[in-house]
C-alpha positions, -999 to +999 in steps of 0.1 A: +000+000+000+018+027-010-001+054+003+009+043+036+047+030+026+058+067+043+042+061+073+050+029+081+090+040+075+079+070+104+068+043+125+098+023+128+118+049+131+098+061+160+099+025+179+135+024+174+147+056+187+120+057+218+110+021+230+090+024+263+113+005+291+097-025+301+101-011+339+070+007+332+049-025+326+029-044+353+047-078+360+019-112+354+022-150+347+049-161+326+072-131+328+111-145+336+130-120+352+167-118+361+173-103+399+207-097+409+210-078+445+242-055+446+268-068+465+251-105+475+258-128+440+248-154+458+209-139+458+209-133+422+189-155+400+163-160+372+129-169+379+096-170+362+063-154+375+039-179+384-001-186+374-009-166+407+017-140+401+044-149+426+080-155+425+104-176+451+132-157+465+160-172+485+155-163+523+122-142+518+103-173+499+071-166+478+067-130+468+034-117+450+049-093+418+020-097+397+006-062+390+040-042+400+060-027+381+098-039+378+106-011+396+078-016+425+088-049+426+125-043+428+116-020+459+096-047+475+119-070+476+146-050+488+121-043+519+116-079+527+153-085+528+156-054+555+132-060+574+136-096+578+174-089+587+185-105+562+205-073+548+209-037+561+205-022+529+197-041+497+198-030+462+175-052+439+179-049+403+152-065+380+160-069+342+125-083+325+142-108+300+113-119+283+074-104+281+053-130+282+022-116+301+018-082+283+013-091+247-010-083+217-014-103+187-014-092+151-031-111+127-043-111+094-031-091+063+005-080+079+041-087+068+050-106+104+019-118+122+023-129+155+023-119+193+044-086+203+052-074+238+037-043+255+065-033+264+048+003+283+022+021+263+013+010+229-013+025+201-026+001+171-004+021+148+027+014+174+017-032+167+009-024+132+046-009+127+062-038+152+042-062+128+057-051+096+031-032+085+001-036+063+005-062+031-009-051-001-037-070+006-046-055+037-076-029+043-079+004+051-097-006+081-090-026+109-102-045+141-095-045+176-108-071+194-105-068+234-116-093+261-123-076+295-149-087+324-153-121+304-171-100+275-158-095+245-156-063+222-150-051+189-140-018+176-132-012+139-105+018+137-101+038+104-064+032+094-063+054+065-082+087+080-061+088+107-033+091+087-050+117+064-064+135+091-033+133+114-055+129+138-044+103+165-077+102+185-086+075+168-051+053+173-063+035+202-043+025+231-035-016+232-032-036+265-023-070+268-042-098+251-059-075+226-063-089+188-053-068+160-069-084+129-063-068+090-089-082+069-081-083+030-090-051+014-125-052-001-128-062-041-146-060-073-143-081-109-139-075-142-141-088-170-149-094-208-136-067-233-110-058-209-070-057-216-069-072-180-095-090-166-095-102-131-102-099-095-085-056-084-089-039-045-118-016-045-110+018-034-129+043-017-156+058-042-143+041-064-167+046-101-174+023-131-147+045-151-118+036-128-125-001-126-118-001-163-087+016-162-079-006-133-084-036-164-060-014-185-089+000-203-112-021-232-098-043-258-105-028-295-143-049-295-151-035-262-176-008-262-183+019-233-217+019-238-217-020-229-206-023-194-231-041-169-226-047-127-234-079-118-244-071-081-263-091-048-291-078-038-301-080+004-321-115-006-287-124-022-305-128-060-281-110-086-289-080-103-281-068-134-279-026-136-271-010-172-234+012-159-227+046-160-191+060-159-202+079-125-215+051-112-197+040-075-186+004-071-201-019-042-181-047-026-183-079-049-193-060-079-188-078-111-181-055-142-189-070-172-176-050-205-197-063-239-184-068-270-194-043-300-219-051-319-205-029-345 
């Protein structure tokens, strides 16, 4: 999608020279983390949070993390080793070495689908750029689909007139579990006196007089005056409308271009 090809090179650019620290992020199940207590190697170790959001440290034992921060959690533990007497003043460091519990997915019509960490705050522009972007096949607009209080939502966001617009209200913010899904761009078909028939991506307002220049324009029998849309109806029966070059396209729309009869 070329339209968007200079965006897209903004957005990696952007997630490369300011990625959110992962301090930020509240710790859950599955997060590994590296602790290392300044001065005391012996205390340093890697662990994994568990399903109830705890972590086993030598001489304080179980620890609920889940829901702190690295940095909360880092000052937590250092508190349990004081006052426990264990040390007189401890230094925790906690490095986050992999992001398991803060991730969105990305699915659908993008260059590297998959799951990507949250690693602190991340719009659906932000995933869209970690996923590679948009494929050609990919729509101008997009799902989000979020799970919260055991219901689940969906919100379709407007890729292409937030970039026109610049206007980033619309770029919502992702937390973790969220589903990004890029549906294939809508379509119409051509074919008959056409240079190029075939299946093309229907763009916005897109007329009669475009889809045949979209087939490279008639063949030397086709005739303007010729061109029919084959088109569903609500009952799904098929319709056949007589084509003017004004005309606006529908999703599904077969173009049909008729031979000259003279």
């Amino acid at each position: 999608m070329k339209r968007l090809a200079n965006w897209m090179m903004a957005a990696f650019l952007f997630l490369a020279a300011g990625l959110a620290s992962a301090a930020d992020v509240p710790l859950g199940a599955g997060d590994v983390l590296k602790i290392s207590v300044y001065g005391n190697p012996d205390l340093g170790l890697e662990t994994r949070v568990s399903e109830a959001g705890q972590i086993t440290f030598p001489l304080v034992g179980a620890v609920d993390v889940g829901g702190l921060s690295a940095s909360a959690a880092e000052k937590k533990l250092g508190g349990l080793l004081e006052s426990g007497g264990f040390l007189r003043k401890a230094q925790v460091n906690i490095i986050v070495t992999s992001l398991q519990s803060q991730q969105a997915s990305v699915l659908g019509q993008v260059n590297r689908p998959g799951r990507y960490p949250l690693e602190g705050k991340r719009s659906v522009m932000d995933m869209l750029a970690m996923a590679g972007g948009m494929n050609p096949e990919g729509a101008d607009q997009i799902s989000l689909i979020r799970k919260r209080g055991g219901s689940t939502s969906r919100e379709v966001i407007d890729i292409l007139d937030i970039v026109r617009n610049g206007d980033l209200k619309g770029d919502a913010e992702v937390a973790g579990n969220d589903i990004i899904y890029v549906e294939r761009a809508p379509r119409f078909y051509i074919y008959g006196e056409v240079q190029r028939p075939g299946a093309f991506r229907l763009e916005r307002n897109m007329t009669v007089v475009q889809a045949l220049a979209a087939g490279g324009g008639l063949t030397q029998r086709g005739t303007e005056r010729g061109v029919r849309i084959k088109r569903r109806n609500a009952a799904g029966q098929v319709e056949v409308i007589q084509a003017k070059h004004d005309d606006l396209l529908l999703v599904d729309d077969v173009v049909y271009v008729q031979e000259s009869l003279f």
